[in-house]
N, C-alpha and C positions, 0 to 999 in steps of 0.2 A: 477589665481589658485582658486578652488573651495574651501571655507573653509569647517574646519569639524562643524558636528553638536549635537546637544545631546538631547536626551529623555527621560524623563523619564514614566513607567507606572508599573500598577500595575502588570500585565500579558504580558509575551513574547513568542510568540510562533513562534518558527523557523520552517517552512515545513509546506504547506497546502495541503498534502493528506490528505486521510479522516483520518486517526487519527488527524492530525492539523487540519484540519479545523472543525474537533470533536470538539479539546480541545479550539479550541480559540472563536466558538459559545457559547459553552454552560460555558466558565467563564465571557463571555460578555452578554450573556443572564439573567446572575444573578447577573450582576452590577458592574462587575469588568471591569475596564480601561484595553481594551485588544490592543496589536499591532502583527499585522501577519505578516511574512514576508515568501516571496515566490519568488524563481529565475526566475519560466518562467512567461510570461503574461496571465496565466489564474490558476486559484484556481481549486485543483483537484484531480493534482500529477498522478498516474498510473491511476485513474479512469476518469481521461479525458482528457490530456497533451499526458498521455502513450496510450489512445484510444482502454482500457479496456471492453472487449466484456461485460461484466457480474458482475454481485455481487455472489461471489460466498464462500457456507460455510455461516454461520448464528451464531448469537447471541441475546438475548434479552436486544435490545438495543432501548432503547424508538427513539432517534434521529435517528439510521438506518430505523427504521419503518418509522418515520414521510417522512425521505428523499425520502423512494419509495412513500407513500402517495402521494406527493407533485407532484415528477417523473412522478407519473400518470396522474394528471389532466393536463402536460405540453405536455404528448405522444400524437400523432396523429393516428387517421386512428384506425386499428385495437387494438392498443393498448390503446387508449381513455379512462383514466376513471380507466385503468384494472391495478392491482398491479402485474407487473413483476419484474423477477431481469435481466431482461436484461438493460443499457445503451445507451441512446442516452447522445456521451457524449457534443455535441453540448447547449442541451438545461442544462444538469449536469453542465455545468461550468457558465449560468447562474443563476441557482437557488443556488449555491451555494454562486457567489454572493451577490444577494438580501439577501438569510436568512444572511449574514455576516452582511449586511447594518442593515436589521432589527435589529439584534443584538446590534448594535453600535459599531461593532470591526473597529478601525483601519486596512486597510488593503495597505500593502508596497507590490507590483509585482515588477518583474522586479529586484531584491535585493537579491544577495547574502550575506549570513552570513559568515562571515570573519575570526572572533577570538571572543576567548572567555574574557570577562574581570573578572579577577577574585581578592579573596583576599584572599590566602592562600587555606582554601577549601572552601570556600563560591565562589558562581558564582552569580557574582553582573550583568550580562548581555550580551551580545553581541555589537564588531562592526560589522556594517554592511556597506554594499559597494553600489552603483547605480549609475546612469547619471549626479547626484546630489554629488554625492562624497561621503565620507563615514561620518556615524554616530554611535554615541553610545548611542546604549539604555541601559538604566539600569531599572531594574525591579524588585518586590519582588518576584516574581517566573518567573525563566525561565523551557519553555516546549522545548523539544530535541526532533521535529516530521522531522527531515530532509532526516528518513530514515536508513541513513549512520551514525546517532548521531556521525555532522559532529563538535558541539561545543562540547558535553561533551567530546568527545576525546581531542580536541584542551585544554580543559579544566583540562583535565587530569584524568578523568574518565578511570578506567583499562576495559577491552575487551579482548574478545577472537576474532579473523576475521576468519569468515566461521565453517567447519568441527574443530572439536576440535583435532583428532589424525596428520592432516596434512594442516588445514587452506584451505582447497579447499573449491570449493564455485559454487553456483549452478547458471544456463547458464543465459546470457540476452537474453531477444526478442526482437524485435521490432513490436509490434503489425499493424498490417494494413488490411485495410476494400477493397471487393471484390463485383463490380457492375456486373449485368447485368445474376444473378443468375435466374433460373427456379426454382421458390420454390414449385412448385407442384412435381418436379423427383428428386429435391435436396436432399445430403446425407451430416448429420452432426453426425460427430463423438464428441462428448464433454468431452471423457478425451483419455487415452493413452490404457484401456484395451477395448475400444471400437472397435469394428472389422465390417466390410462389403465386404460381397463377389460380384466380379463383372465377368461378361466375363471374364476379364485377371487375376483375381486373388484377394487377400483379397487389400483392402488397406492401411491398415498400410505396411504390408511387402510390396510394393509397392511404397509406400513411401519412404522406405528404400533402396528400390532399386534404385529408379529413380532420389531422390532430392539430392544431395551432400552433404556431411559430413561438417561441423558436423549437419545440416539439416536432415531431414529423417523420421518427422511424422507428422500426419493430424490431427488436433485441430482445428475444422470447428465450429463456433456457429451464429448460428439464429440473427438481428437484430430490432431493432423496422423498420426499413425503407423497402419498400418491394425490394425485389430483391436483398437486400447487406445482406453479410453476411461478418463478422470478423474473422480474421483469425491469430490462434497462433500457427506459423509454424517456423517462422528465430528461428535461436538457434545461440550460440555464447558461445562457452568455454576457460576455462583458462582465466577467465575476471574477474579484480580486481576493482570493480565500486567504490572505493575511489581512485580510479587515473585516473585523467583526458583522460589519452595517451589510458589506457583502455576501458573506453568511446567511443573516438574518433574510436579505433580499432572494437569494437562490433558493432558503428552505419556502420560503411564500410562493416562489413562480414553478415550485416544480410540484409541489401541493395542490397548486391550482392545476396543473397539467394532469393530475392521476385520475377524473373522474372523467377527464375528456377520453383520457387513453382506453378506458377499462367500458365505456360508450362503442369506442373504435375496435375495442376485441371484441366485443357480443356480437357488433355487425357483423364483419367480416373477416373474422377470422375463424376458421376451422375449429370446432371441440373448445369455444369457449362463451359459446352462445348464455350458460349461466356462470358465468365469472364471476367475482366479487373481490373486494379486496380484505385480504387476508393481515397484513402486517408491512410496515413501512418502517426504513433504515429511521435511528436517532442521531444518525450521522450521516451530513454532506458528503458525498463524496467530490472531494477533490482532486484533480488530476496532475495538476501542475502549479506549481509558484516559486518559488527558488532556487537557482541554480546555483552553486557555489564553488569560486575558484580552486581548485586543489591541485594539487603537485604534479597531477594532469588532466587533461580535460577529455575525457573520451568522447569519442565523435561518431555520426553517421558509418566516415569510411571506415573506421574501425571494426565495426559489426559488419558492413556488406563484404568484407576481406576477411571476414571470421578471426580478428587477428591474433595471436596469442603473446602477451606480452612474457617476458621475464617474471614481472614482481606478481604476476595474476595470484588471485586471492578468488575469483570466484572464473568456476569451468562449466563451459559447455553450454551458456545461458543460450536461449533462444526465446523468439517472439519477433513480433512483425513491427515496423513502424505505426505503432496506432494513434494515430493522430483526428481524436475528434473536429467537428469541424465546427472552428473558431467564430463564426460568425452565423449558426445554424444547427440545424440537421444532418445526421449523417456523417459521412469521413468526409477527414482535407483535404482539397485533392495533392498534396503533400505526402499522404497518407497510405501504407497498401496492407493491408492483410490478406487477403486470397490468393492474389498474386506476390505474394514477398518472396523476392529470388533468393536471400540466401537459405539456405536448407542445412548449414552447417552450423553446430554451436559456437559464440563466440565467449571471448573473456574479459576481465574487469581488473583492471591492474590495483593493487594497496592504495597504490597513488591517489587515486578517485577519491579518496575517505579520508583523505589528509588536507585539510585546508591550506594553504600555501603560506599562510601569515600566523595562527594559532598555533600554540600546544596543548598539550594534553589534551584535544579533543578531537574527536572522531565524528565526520560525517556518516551516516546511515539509511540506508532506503530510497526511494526517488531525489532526497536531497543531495546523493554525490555530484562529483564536478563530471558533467555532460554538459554537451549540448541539447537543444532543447527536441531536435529531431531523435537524438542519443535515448534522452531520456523518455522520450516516448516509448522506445524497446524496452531499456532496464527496468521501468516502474512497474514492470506486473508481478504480481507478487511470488510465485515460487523462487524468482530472482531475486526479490529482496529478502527475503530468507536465506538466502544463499550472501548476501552481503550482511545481512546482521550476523550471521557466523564468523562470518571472518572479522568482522567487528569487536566480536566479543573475544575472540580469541585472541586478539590483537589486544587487546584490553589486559587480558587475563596476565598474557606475557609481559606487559610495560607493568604491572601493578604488582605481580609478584617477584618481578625482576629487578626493580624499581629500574627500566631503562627507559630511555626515550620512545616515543609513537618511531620517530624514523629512521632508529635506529635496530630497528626487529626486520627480519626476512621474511620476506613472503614465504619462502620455503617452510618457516616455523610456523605460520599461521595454515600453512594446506596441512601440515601433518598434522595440529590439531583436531581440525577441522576433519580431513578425512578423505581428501583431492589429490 
């Protein structure tokens, strides 16, 4: 029998998407004892597990910047040198990596986070589970980047899941990359009100006609590699991504979607007449499942008012309300990216990462307290990198100060940070 084991540190951060891997750099970059923990075998999450075409939506976020920096000098060929937000997420899951190593974070793959250990409302930590058997770390801050804020729940953190009148919840994909493109006659559409007329007709409605339900639209985007392009086409509804069986269910309907899709490009679409499929995500993407109450709940009119609060921790976020569509294909009509009026960045008050009833822990990444329209904006990810910073910073200060999470200034956390 494998015994159990124990840890202790100063910083725990559960999920290494880019909000985790935000927050567990930048409180180990400032000297704090960090340990990560991450279920699959590579650091990334949606942006390189999920085999995320793009960065997309922006924030002034000192480490977002550096990451493309970096991106650049690792990109080949055409891209050499050049600051894109496109993803090659091969070399992303190295450099993410290294900058952890530089860091000096601990870093646990391969590790599910299991239960939360708590003492009334204080959350003294995580077990966690691996090949190794299970452990308990305990921490003076624990960060909640698992997406799903699959401990603070366990933990007892109150939520809303999904849509707030009916708890519904927006589709998975299964992201997957597309060889053997003509990028001279190639046609990329890069959101949903994007339209191209062909011989046989526009191809979105085309789309909709040809690819099966609930499948039915073309989200073509450019790669660093020549000839592949990525492709955000599987759709999968009525899918509850804190449960397993749901999972299980969305990887199977959007696996069957990829041979109809890749059928649907040869016809009719421009420059991909010999397509093939090249590589598919090992991770679901998931868009939405928990919302969590925290010290405030930011909203819709908050962003369409660009508002800037006092305690703001994260500046200048911007993106549209992207709200796939819950019930299908396509956007909700709930939904605007082409048309999205406001054109100003907005901001993300402390507050949001602070659960209303827990200590020592920190919400992280699409799990802060929004609404669900809210959180349609803040989930793209150079935003959530811009919240795992302030996360981590906030971490950094409560553990080497030994002070409370609400009892730190935002003011301390931009100057960290770099805002």
């Amino acid at each position: 029998m494998i015994k159990s084991a124990k840890f202790n540190t100063d910083v725990l951060v559960l999920g290494s998407g880019p909000s985790g891997f935000a927050a567990a750099y930048t409180a180990a970059k400032n000297g704090a004892r960090v340990i990560l923990v991450e279920q699959n075998g590579d650091v990334g999450g949606i942006s390189t597990s999920g085999l995320m075409s793009h960065w997309t939506g922006s924030c002034d976020s000192p480490l977002y910047f550096d990451i493309l920096k970096r991106s650049s000098e690792n990109n080949e060929g055409e891209f050499k040198n050049q600051i894109t937000n496109l993803i090659d997420p091969e070399k992303l899951k190295t450099l993410y990596l290294e900058m952890l190593c530089e860091a000096g974070c601990k870093t646990m793959l391969y590790t599910i986070a299991e239960y939360a250990i708590c003492d009334g409302d204080k959350v003294l930590g995580a077990t966690v589970i691996n090949k190794s058997g299970k452990t308990d770390i305990y921490a003076k801050v624990i960060i909640d980047a698992t997406g799903d804020g699959d401990i603070a729940a366990r933990a007892g953190a109150e939520f809303v899941l999904g849509r707030e009148n009916d708890n519904k919840m927006q589709p998975a994909t299964l992201m997957f990359k597309v060889g053997g493109v003509d990028y001279s006659r190639a046609v990329f559409l890069g959101s949903f009100e994007s339209t191209y007329e062909t011989p046989d007709g526009e191809l979105q409605a085309l789309a909709k006609e040809h690819i099966p339900y609930p499948a039915g639209h073309i989200l073509t985007y450019k790669s660093t590699l020549p000839g592949v392009v990525t492709c955000n086409m599987t759709n999968a509804v009525e899918i509850d991504g804190t449960i397993a069986a749901d999972l299980t269910k969305a990887t199977l309907v959007c696996r069957r979607q990829m041979d109809d899709i890749v059928k649907f490009l040869r016809d009719f679409v421009p420059g991909y007449e010999n397509c093939f499929i090249l590589s598919s995500a090992s991770l679901i993407g998931i868009r939405e499942t928990r919302h969590f109450k925290g010290k405030y709940t930011l909203n819709e009119q908050d962003i369409l008012e660009a508002k800037v609060f006092e305690d703001y921790v994260v500046k200048n976020a911007y993106f549209n309300f992207d709200v796939h569509n819950i019930t299908g294909a396509g956007l909700d009509k709930t939904g605007a990216q082409k048309h999205f009026s406001q054109k100003n960045g907005y901001t993300i008050p402390y507050r949001c990462l602070i659960p209303e009833i827990k200590e020592n822990l920190l919400l992280c990444g699409r799990n802060i307290s929004g609404t669900h329209m809210a959180h349609s904006n803040f989930r793209a990810m150079p935003i959530c990198v811009g919240i795992g910073e302030a996360a981590g910073a906030a971490a950094y200060i409560s553990a080497s100060q030994q002070r409370e999470l609400n009892a730190i200034d935002a003011s301390e956390i931009r100057a960290i940070v770099g805002i």
